[in-house]
Structure formats: C-alpha cells, structure tokens
C-alpha positions as CSV (number, residue, x, y, z in Angstrom):
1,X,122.3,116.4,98.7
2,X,124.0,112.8,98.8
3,X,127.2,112.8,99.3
4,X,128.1,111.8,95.4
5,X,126.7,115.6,94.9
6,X,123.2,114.2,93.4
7,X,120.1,115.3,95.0
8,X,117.9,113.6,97.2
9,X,114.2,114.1,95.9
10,X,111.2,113.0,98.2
11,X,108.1,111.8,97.2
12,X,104.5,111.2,98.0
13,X,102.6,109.0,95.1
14,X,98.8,109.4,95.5
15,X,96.7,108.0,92.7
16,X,92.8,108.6,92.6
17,X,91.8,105.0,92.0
18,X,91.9,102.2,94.6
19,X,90.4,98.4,94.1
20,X,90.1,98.0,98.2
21,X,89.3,101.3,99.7
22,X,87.4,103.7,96.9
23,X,89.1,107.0,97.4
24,X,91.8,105.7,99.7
25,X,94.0,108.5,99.3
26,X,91.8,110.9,100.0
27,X,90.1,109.4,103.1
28,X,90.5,110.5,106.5
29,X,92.4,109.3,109.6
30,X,92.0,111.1,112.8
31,X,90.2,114.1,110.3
32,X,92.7,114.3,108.0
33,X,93.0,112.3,104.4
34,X,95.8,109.9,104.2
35,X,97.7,111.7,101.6
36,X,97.9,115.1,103.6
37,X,99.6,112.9,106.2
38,X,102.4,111.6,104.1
39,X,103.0,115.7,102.4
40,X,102.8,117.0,106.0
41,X,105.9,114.0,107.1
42,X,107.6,114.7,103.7
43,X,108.0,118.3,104.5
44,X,108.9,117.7,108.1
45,X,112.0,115.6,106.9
46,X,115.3,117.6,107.1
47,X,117.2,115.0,104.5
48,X,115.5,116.3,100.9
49,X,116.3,118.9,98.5
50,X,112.8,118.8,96.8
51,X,109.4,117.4,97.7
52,X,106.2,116.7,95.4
53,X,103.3,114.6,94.8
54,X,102.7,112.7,91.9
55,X,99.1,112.0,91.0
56,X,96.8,111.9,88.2
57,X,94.0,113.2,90.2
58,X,92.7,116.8,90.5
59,X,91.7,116.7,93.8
60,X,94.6,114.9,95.4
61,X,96.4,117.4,93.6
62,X,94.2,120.5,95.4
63,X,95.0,119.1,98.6
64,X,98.5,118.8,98.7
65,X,98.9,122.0,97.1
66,X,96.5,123.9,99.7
67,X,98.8,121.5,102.2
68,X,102.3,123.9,100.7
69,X,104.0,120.7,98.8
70,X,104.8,120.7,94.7
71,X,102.6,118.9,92.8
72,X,103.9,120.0,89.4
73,X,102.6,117.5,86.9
74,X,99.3,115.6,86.8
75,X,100.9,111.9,86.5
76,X,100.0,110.3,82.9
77,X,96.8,107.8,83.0
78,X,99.2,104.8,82.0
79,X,101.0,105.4,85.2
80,X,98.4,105.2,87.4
81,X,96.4,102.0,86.7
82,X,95.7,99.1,89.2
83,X,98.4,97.3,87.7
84,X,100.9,99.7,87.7
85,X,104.5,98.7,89.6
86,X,105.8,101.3,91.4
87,X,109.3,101.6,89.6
88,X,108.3,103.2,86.7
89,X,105.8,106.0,88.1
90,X,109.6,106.3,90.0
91,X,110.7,106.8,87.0
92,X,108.7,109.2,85.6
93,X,109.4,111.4,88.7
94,X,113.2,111.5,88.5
95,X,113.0,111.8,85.0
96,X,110.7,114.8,85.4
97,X,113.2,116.1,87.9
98,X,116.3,116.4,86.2
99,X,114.9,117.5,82.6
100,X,113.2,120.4,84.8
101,X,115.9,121.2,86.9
102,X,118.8,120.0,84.8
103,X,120.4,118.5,88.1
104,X,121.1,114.6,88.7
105,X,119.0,112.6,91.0
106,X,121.3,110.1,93.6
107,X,118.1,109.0,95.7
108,X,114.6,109.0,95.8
109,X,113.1,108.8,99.2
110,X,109.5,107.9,98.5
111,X,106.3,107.7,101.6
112,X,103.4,105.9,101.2
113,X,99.8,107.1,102.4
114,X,98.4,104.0,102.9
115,X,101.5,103.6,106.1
116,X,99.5,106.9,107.6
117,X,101.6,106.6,111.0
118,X,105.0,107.6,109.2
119,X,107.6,109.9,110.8
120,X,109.7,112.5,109.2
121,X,112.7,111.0,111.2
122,X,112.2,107.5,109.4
123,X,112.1,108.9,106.4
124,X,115.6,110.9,106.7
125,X,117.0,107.9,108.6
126,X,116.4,105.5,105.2
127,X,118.2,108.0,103.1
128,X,121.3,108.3,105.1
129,X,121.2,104.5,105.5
130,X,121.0,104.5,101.8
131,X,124.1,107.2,102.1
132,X,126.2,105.3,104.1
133,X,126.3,101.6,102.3
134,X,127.7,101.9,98.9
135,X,126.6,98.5,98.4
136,X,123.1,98.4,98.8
137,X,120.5,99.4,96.3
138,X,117.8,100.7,98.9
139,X,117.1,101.4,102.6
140,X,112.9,100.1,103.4
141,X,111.7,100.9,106.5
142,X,110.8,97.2,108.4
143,X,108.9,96.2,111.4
144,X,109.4,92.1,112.9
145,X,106.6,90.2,111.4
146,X,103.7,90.1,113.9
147,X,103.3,86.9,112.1
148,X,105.7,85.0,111.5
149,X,106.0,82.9,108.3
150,X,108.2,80.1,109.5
151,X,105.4,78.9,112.3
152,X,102.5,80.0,110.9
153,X,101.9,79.7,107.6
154,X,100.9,76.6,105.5
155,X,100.1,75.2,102.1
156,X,97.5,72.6,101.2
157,X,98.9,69.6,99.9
158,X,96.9,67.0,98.5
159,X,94.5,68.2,100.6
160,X,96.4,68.3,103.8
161,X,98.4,71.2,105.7
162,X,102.0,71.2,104.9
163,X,104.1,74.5,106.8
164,X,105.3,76.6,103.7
165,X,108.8,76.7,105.3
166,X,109.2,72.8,105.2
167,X,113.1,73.2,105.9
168,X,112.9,74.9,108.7
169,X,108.9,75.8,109.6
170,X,106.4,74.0,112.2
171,X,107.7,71.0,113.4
172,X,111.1,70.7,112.0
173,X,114.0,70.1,113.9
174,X,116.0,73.3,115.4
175,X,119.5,72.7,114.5
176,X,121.9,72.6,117.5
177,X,119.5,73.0,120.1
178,X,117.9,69.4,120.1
179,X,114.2,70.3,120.1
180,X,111.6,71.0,117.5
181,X,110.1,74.3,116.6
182,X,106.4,74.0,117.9
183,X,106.6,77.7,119.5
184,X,106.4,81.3,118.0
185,X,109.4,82.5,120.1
186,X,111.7,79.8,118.8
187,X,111.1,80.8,115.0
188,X,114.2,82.7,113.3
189,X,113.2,86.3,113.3
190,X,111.3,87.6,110.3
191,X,111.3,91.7,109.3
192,X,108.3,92.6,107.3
193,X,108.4,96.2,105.3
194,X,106.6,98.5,107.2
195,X,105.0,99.9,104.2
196,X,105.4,103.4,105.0
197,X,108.5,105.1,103.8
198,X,111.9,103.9,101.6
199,X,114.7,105.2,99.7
200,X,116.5,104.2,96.7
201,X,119.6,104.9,94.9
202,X,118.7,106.5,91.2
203,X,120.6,103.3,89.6
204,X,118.1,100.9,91.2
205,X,115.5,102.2,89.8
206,X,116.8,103.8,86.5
207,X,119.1,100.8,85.8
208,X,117.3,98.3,87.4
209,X,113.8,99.0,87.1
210,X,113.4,98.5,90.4
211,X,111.9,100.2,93.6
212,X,113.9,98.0,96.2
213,X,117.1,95.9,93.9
214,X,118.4,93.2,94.9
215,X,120.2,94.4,98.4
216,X,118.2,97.0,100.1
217,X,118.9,97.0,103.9
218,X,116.5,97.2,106.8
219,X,115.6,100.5,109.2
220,X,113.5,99.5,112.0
221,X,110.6,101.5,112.7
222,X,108.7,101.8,115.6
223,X,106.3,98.8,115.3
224,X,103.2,100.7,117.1
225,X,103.1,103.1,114.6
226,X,102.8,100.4,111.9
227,X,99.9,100.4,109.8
228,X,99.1,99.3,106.2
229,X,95.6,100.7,105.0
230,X,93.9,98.0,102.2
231,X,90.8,97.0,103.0
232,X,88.2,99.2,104.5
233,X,88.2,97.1,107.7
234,X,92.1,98.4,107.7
235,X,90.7,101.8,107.8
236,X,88.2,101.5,110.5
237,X,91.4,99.9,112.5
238,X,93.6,103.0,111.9
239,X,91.3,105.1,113.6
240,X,91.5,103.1,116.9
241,X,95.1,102.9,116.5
242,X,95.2,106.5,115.9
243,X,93.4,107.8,119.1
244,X,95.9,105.0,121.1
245,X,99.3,106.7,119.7
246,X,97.7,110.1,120.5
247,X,97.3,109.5,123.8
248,X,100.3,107.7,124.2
249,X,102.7,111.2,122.7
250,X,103.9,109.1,119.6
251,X,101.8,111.3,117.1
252,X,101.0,114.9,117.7
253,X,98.1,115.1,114.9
C-alpha cells in the first residue's frame, strides 16, 4: 500500500506474438522462459499488494500459473497486437483491478521479460521512488548509455555525416573548458531505460494515457545485469551473459 492508502499492483505483461523473436516470451534463458523470470522477480518483491500476468495467450498463461502468480483474465486480442502501446493494456489491468476488488490502484509497478536479468529489489526500489516524489509521474529503472548519443550518433545530410546532437555532439565546442568534444569520456552523461522494470502513479496512466508522463525519475540499476531481448541474436547474447552473472553471484538462477 502507497502511502495515499491505494494499492500498489505489480505486473508482468506477456503477449504470445512477437515480430523479432517468434515466441519470445516463452523462450528460455539459462532453461527457463523469459516470462517465468519476470513472475519469479515479481513475487520476490516485498513492495506489492497483488501480482498477475496479463496475456492473451494459453500457454503463457499455464506457465505462470504452474509458476504460483494470478493470471486472472486472458487479455482481449485488441490489446495485444504488434502495435499496441503499453498504456492502455495498463489500463486494462488497473481497471480490471479495482472493479474486481473494489479497492483504488495508486501505482502500477510493471517488469518486462524481454529485461530477463531483473531484480526483485529494483522493482520495490522504483515504487518507493515513485512514493517518495509527489511530483513525478513515474520511477524507470536506467542504466548510462553504453552508447552514447551525443558522440556517436549521426544523420545523413545531403549525403554527408552530420552528428545528431549538432549543439553540443562530435566536434562542437565544450563550453567553459576550451576544447572540443572528440572523446567518449568528455560527452554529458546519458541514462538509457534499462528496459526491465518501472512504476507509475495510476493518474499517469489513467489521466494521462501514459506509461512514463512527462517527469518520471531515474533508478539506476546495476548495468551488468542489463539486457533487452529483440532480435534473436539478443537471445543468443543473454545466454552468454547469463552464465557470466552466475558465476560472478549477481543471479542465483
């Protein structure tokens, strides 16, 4: 429970369609399918008062069950299309939530399987983030860019390389310190979302029909563990990255 006296609901969304990875949800990292990862952090997390899947797909649904989380709806086909944004199959959830349980939603905490290195104290972490600022609309879990935007990235330009940053990317003057940005290190530092866990205030995304709004604040996560699952060559990475944070203690399974 927030501290308004809503509840704080956790989610795992785990459709049974994929354009990059056929299955994704359902396919294994270190033996064990992506989305049974994200229900076994969800439980482990201390912070919610109620934790289900949403899906549309029977199998997914099997596993999580036989893996002791809710899945207490199969998720309507219109919410689980290629093109479908995230806030409204957010909606759907809380809405489920308080015409079943007749109790008000404050946030939504919500993991993602595709981030399969995510940790139960991330996910609690995010919500009391989201707790503790009464101005911000979200908390996303962030690692620094491993590439950063301002020094590497370009446009072509009448068929030449412009950097995308042109006010202050490659080669532009750095103000006050009389030299010109031609190294990584001297680029201003650049979080990227870590893509494994968030939370959200229920007036972001009820009111705002939004998963993030317009001032979420960062929670830096442990950047080894950070892993986005997209293409299939993503998955074949995660497996070597999974055997290097197992021998190194950071995961246990």
């Amino acid at each position: 429970m927030s501290d308004d006296g809503g509840d704080v609901i956790c989610l795992v969304t785990a459709r049974g369609g994929s354009r990059g990875v056929p299955r994704k949800n359902v396919a294994k990292v270190g033996g064990i399918p992506l989305v049974c990862r994200a229900v076994d952090v969800m439980l482990a997390a201390q912070r919610p008062d109620y934790c289900f899947v949403s899906t549309d797909d029977d199998e997914i649904a099997e596993l999580c069950r036989e893996r002791g989380t809710n899945v207490p709806f199969k998720r309507p086909a219109e919410l689980a299309r290629d093109d479908t944004p995230h806030y409204p199959v957010l909606q759907h959830a809380i809405q489920w939530y308080e015409e079943t349980f007749n109790r008000r939603v404050s946030i939504l905490s919500h993991i993602l399987p595709t981030g399969p290195f995510s940790a139960a104290e991330d996910v609690d972490r995010c919500i009391d983030a989201t707790v503790s600022d009464p101005d911000c609309t979200a908390a996303i879990g962030v690692v620094e860019a491993r590439h950063n935007p301002y020094f590497v990235l370009f446009e072509e330009v009448d068929g030449y390389l412009q950097p995308l940053m042109r006010e202050r990317g490659y080669d532009r003057p750095i103000e006050g310190k009389g030299k010109r940005l031609l190294r990584r290190q001297d680029a201003p530092s650049v979080l990227q979302a870590a893509g494994m866990t968030f939370a959200t205030k229920r007036s972001t995304i009820m009111e705002q029909n939004s998963a993030f709004g317009a001032r979420p604040i960062p929670v830096v996560v442990d950047a080894e563990r950070f892993c986005e699952i997209d293409h299939e060559m993503d998955l074949a990475l995660a497996q070597a990255q999974h055997k290097y944070l197992m021998e190194s203690g950071k995961i246990t399974q």
